[in-house]
C-alpha positions, 0 to 999 in steps of 0.5 A, a space after each residue: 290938103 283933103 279935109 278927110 283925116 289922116 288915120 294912122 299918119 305918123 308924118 306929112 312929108 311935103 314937095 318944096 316947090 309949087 306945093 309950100 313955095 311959090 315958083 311964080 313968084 320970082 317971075 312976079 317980082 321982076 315985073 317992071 322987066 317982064 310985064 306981060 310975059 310973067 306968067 309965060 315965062 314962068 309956065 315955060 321955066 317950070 316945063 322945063 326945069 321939070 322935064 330935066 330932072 327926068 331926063 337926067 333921072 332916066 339917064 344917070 347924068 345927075 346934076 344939081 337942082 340949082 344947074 337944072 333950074 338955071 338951065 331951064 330959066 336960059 331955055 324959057 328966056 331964049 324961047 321967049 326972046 327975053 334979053 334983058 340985062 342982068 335979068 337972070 342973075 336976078 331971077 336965079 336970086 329971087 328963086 332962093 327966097 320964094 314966098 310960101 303959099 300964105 296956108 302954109 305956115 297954118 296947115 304945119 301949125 296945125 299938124 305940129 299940134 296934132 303931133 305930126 312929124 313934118 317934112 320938106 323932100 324935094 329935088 332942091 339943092 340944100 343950099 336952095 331949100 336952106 334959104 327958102 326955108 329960112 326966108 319964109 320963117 318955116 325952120 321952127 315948123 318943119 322937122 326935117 328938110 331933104 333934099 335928093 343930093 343925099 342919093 343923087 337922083 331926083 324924082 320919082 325914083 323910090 330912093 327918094 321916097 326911101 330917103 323920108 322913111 329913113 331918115 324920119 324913123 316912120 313906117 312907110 305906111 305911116 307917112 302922108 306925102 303931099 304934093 301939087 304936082 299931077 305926075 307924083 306916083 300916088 304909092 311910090 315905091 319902095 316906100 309906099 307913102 300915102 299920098 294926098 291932094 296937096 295945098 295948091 292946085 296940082 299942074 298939068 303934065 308936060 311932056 320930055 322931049 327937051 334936051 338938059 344942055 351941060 355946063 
């Protein structure tokens, strides 16, 4: 997060994952299986997980985060010619309760006592952002958890940024979203929200080319 101040900022609205969770983190705890291909697997689960939920943004074919993240995890598995038993039901499990980013309970600690409202907005399902919430102790530091099911459509579409406004009762203009993600709009619209350089270093775009597969 800049260490310039955030004059006329009302709230600080932050992504979940990448940004306060780290999405690696479910590869690394199946290490005993995966070994050296962690950090393969979770750079090509992630390109895609994304790249779905744009497909399906541009398409109108909205599916939960939840079905995007699974079918973005069988992509990387049969890309990469991983065929472990029951692997995957225990890197969907593990995906639930990611650890936060070891900053991130003190930077909403210090934003609470600077009397910042706080914010998860994000492409997560309520069930997903419930348990990682919950599973990094982060309830008491947040005022507000939400999650793109409330409009059906995931980023960057302006109904989701509209969604924080709305919902915290602050101006656009007072509202700081934070982020790790490269390709977030840095003004999105309707809501124009400022945005700022997040708590972790921001991922390089991908492309779109991959097909969302149904269910």
């Amino acid at each position: 997060m800049s260490n310039a101040p955030l004059i006329g900022v009302k709230a600080c609205v932050f992504d979940a994952y990448g940004t306060l969770f780290d999405f690696a983190a479910a590869a690394k705890g199946c290490r005993d299986v995966l070994g050296d291909a962690i950090d393969k697997l979770t750079a090509l689960w992630r390109d895609k997980q994304l790249q779905y939920t744009w497909l399906r943004a541009i398409q109108g074919r909205h599916a939960d985060f939840w079905q995007v993240t699974g079918d973005a995890l069988d992509f990387a598995l049969e890309t990469l010619a991983i065929e472990k038993p029951g692997l995957r039901d225990r890197l969907m499990n593990l995906y639930l309760t990611l650890d936060a980013f070891p900053e991130v309970p003190d930077v909403l600690t210090r934003l609470k006592q600077a009397r910042l409202r706080t914010a998860i907005l994000s492409n997560g399902s309520p069930e997903m952002l419930d348990a990682a919430v919950k599973a990094a102790g982060l309830e008491p530091l947040l005022d507000a958890v939400l999650s793109v099911e409330e409009v059906g459509v995931y980023k960057p579409h302006p109904k989701v940024y509209q969604l924080a406004v709305d919902r915290l009762e602050v101006p656009a203009a007072a509202i700081a979203f934070q982020s790790s993600n490269a390709w977030m709009p840095t003004r999105p619209r309707p809501s124009a929200c400022r945005s700022y350089g997040a708590i972790v270093t921001a991922n390089g775009p991908s492309d779109c080319r991959a097909r969302p597969t149904e269910r």
